[in-house]
N, C-alpha and C positions, 0 to 999 in steps of 0.2 A: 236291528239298527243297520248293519250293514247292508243287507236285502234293500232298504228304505234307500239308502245312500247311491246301490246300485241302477236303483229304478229311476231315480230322480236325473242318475248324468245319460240313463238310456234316454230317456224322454226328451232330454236339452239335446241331446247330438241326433232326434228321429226329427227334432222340430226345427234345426241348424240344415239340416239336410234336406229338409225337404223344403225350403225356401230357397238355397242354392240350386237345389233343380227348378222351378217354379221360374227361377227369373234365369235363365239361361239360352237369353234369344240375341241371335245377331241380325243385323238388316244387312238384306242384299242390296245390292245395286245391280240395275242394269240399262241396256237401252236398244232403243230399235226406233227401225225405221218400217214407217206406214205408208205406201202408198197411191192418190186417188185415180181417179179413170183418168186416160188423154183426153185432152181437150185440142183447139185450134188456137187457142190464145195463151199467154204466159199470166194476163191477167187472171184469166179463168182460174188455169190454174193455180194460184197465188190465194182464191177467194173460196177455192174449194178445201185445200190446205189449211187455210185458216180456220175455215167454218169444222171441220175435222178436230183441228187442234182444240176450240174450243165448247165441241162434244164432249171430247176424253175428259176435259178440266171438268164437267158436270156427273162426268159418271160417276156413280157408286163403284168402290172396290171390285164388286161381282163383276159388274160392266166391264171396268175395266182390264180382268181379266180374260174375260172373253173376248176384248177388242185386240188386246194385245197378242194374244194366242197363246199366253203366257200361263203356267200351270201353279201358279205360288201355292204349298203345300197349308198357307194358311187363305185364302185370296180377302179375307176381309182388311190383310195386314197391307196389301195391294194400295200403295198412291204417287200418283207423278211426284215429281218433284221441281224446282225450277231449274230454268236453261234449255227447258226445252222449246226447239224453231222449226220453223218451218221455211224451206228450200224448192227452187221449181228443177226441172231436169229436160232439157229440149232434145228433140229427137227428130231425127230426118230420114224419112225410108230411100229405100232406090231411086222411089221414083221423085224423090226431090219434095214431097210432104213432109211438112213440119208437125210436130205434135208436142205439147208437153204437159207432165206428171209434175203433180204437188208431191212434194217427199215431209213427210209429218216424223219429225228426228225428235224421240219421246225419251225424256230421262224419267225413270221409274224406282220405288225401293219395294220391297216386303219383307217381310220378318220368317226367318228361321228356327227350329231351334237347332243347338248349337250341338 
């Protein structure tokens, strides 16, 4: 009877534990900034930016770890999230050329475990 009694609270506290480990994932947060080729216009780039921004929004987890550079130890757990914009950056050389970068400013989560 006892042996029985013994087994029975081993078995509640292997099957208590082993559901506390199982569900034991935190999401990260992060963010980054992507940026496309120069162009000659602000337009341009504003359209190349966009078009970027919504690449990511179509990618698969995988994808979008690979676009990000981003190593997430799960990557399927890998997805934007909202807030993320897009920004232009203008630039002027020496010689008085203008140029500007689409800046793609990506809010991102994936899951850890803990």
């Amino acid at each position: 009877m006892n042996f029985t009694k013994t087994a029975v609270i081993a078995s509640a506290m292997l099957a208590l534990s082993t559901q506390v480990f199982a569900n034991n994932m935190d999401t990260m947060h992060a963010t980054k900034v992507l940026q496309t080729k120069d162009v000659a216009t602000k337009v341009a780039a504003y359209d190349l930016a966009f078009d970027q921004l919504e690449t990511l929004q179509a990618d698969s987890p995988s994808q979008l770890n690979r676009a990000l550079g981003h190593m997430a130890p799960d990557s399927r757990s890998l997805s934007l999230e909202d807030g993320s914009y897009i920004t232009v950056a203008e630039k002027m050389n020496a010689n008085g050329n203008t140029s500007y970068t689409g800046l793609v400013n990506v809010n991102y989560s994936y899951q850890v475990n803990d």
